[in-house]
C-alpha positions as CSV (number, residue, x, y, z in Angstrom):
1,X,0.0,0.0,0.0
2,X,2.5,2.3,0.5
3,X,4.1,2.3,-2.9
4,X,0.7,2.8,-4.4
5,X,-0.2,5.7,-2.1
6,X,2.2,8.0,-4.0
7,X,-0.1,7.1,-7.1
8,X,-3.7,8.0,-5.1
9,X,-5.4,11.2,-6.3
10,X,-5.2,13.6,-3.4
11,X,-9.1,13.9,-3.8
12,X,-10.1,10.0,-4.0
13,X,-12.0,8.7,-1.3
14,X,-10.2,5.0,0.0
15,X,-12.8,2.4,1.7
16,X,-11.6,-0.2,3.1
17,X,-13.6,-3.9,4.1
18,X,-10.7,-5.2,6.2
19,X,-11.7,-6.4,9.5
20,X,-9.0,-6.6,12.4
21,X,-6.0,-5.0,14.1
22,X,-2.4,-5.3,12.9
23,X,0.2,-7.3,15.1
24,X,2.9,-5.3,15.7
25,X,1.1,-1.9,16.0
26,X,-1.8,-2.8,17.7
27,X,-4.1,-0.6,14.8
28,X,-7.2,-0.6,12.8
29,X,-7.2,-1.0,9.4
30,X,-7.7,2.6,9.0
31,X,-4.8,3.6,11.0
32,X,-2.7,1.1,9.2
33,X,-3.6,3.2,5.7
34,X,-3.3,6.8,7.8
35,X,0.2,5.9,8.4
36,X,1.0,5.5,4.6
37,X,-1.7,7.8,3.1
38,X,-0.8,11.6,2.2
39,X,-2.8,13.5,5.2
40,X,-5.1,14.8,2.4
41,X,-6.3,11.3,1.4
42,X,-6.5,9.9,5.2
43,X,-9.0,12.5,6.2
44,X,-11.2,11.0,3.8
45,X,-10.9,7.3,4.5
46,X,-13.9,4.9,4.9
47,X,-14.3,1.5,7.3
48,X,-16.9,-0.6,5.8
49,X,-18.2,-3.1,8.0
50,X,-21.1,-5.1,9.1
51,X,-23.3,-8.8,9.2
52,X,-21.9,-10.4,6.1
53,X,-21.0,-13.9,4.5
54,X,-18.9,-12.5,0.7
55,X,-21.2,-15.4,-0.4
56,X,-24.7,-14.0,0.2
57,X,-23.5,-10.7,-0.8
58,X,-22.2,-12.2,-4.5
59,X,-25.8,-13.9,-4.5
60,X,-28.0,-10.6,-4.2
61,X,-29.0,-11.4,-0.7
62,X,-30.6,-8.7,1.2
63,X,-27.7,-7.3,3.5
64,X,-27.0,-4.1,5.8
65,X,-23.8,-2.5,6.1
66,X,-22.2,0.8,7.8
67,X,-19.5,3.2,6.4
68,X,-17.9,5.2,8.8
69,X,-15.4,8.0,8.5
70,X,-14.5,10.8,10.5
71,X,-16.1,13.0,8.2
72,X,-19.6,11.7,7.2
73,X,-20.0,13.8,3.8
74,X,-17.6,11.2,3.0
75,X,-19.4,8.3,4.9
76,X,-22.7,9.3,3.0
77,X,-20.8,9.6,-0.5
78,X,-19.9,6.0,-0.1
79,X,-23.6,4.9,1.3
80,X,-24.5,6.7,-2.2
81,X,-22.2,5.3,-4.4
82,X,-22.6,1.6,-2.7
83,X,-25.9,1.3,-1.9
84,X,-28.3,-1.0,-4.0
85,X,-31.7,-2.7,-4.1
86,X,-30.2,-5.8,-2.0
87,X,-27.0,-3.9,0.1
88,X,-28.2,-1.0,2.1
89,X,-26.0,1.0,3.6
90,X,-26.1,3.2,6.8
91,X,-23.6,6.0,7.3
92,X,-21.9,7.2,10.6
93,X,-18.4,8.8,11.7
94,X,-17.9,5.9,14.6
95,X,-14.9,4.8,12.9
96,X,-12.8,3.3,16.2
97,X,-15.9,1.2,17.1
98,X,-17.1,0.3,13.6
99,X,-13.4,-1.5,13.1
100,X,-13.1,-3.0,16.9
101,X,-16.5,-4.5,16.1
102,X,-15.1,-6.1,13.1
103,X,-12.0,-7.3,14.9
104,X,-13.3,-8.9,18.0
105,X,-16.3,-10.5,16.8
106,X,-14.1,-13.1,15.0
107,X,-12.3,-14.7,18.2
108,X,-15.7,-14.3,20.1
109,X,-17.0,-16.4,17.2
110,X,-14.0,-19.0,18.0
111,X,-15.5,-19.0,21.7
112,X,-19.1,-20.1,20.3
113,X,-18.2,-22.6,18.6
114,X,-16.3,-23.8,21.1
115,X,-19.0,-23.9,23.3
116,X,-21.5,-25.6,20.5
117,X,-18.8,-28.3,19.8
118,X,-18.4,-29.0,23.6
119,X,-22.7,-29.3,23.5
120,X,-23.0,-26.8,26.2
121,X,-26.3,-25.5,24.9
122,X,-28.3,-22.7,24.1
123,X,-28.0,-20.8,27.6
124,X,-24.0,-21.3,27.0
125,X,-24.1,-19.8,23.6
126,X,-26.2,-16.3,24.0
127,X,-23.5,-16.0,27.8
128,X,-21.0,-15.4,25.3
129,X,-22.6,-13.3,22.8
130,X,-24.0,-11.3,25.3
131,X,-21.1,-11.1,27.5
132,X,-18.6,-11.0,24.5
133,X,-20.5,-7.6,23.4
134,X,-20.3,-6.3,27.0
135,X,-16.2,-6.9,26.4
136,X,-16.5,-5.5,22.7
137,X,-18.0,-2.1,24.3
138,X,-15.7,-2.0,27.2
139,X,-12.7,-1.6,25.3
140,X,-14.4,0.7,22.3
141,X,-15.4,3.3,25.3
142,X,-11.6,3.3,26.1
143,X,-10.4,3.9,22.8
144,X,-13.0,6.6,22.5
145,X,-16.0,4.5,20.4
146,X,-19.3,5.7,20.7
147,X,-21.0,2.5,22.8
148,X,-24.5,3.0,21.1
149,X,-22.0,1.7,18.2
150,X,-21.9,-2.0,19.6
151,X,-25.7,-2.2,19.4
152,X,-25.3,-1.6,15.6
153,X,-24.8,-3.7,12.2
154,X,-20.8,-3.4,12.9
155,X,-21.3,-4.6,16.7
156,X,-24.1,-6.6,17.5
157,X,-25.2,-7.3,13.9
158,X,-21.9,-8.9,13.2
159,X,-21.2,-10.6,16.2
160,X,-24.4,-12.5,16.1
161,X,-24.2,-13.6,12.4
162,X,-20.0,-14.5,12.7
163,X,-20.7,-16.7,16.5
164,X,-24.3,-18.5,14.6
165,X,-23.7,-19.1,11.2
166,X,-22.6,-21.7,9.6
167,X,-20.6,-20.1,6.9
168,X,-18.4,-18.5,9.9
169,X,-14.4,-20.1,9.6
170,X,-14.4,-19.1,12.9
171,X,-17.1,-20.6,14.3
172,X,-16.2,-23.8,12.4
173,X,-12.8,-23.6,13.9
174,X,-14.4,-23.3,17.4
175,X,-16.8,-26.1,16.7
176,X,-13.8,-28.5,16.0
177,X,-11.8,-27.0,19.3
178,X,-14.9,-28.1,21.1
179,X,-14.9,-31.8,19.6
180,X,-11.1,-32.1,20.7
181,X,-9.6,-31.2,17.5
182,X,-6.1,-29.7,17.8
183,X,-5.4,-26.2,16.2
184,X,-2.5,-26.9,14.3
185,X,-4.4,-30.1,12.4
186,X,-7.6,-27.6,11.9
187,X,-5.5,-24.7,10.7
188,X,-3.4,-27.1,8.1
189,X,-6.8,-28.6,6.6
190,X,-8.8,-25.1,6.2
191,X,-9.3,-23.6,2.7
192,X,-9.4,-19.8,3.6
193,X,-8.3,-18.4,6.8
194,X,-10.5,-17.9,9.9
195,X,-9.1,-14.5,10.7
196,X,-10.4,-14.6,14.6
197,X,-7.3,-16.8,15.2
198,X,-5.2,-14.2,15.0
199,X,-7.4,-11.9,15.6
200,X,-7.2,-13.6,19.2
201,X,-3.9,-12.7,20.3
202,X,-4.1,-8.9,18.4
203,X,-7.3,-8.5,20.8
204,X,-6.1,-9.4,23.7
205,X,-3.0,-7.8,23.7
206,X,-4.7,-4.9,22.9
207,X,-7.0,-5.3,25.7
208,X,-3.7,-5.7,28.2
209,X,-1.8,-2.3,26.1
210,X,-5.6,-0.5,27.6
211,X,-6.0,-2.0,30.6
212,X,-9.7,-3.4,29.6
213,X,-10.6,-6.6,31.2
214,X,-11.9,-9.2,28.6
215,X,-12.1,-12.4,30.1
216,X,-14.0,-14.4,27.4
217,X,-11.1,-13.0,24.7
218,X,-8.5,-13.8,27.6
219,X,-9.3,-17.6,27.7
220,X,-9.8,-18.0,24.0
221,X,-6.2,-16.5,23.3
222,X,-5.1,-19.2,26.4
223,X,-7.0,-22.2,24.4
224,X,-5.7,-21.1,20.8
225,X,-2.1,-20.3,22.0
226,X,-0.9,-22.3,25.2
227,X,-3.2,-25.0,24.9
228,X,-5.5,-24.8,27.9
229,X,-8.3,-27.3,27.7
230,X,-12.1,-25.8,27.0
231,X,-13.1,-27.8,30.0
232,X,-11.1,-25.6,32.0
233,X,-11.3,-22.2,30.2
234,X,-15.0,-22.5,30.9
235,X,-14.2,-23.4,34.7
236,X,-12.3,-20.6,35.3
237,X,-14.8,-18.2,33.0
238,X,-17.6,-19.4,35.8
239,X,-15.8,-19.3,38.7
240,X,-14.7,-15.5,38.5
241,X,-15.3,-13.0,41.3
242,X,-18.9,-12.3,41.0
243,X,-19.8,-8.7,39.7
244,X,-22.6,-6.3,38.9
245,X,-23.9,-6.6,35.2
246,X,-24.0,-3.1,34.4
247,X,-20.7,-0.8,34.3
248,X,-17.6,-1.0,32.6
């Protein structure tokens, strides 16, 4: 990207459709691109992002999306120039939580389908989508997110389609976690790449860089990189120091 950034128009608007947070800078997507942008073409940068399989999209499917940019004359040319009869899109300038909704919803997905291979039920499942949004928001607030955000296509709206369907990598890597499967087997057989597995450890250290607890991303980071059993992660997920619901 940063060789063709000299070749960008200094009036083009760039959109990306990247979802997670780089390794060794701990960034978005978008700040990746502001680092190698001219300033001129950053301030006019889009995160798109929201509840989608590429599949159902390339089929016509009826699907919602959100562009956000810091500027929303440029989130609402995009929603202009994007939308169709089958792809609506909503504008919004929430760009920090738009792209940590898109990056933690992949290893939260992980911790579903860990919880649907291990057969833990229904009540198991919505825990961690519930819970997993309650971590989402905590560390958006920190980075400065709007938390209505979370509740949104980008948050919520991806989150539950990435942890519940079928067409999820993620979740299908979790599913196999659950049955006993080891990583390194499950990784070497997949066509694609189920992004929440690294996604995982980006997450998490970002959580420890804010100082954001995030439990349910702690123990799936534990399972994916130092082995720890599922049995146990969801031990020690239960037996935490009991808390109030509400608060971050």
């Amino acid at each position: 990207m940063g060789q063709a950034a000299a070749h960008i128009p200094r009036d083009a608007v760039v959109a990306t459709a990247a979802k997670g947070i780089e390794d060794e800078t701990l960034l978005t997507m978008t700040g990746v691109l502001e680092e190698v942008l001219p300033p001129e073409v950053s301030r006019r940068l889009v995160a798109l992002s929201g509840p989608t399989f590429a599949r159902e999209v390339a089929m016509g499917v009826p699907t919602a999306i959100v562009a956000a940019s810091h500027d929303i004359r440029v989130a609402e040319q995009v929603q202009q120039a994007l939308s169709t009869d089958y792809l609506r899109i909503y504008s919004q300038t929430d760009m920090v939580g738009v792209e940590l909704g898109g990056a933690i919803k992949n290893p939260m997905a992980i911790a579903v389908g860990i919880s649907d291979g291990m057969e833990l039920g229904l009540n198991s499942r919505a825990a961690i989508i519930t819970r997993g949004l309650a971590e989402m928001a905590r560390l958006g607030v920190r980075m400065g997110a709007n938390p209505m955000t979370f509740a949104g296509l980008a948050g919520l709206g991806d989150l539950v389609l990435t942890c519940t369907g079928d067409l999820s990598r993620n979740r299908q890597v979790g599913l196999r976690i659950g049955r006993g499967e080891r990583l390194a087997d499950i990784t070497g057989e997949m066509k694609g790449v189920a992004e929440g597995v690294k996604n995982a450890a980006t997450v998490y250290k970002l959580s420890q860089k804010m100082e954001v607890t995030m439990p349910i991303i702690e123990q799936v980071y534990l399972m994916l990189y130092a082995e720890k059993s599922p049995k146990l992660a969801v031990k020690d997920l239960m037996t935490r120091r009991l808390k109030s619901e509400i608060g971050l």
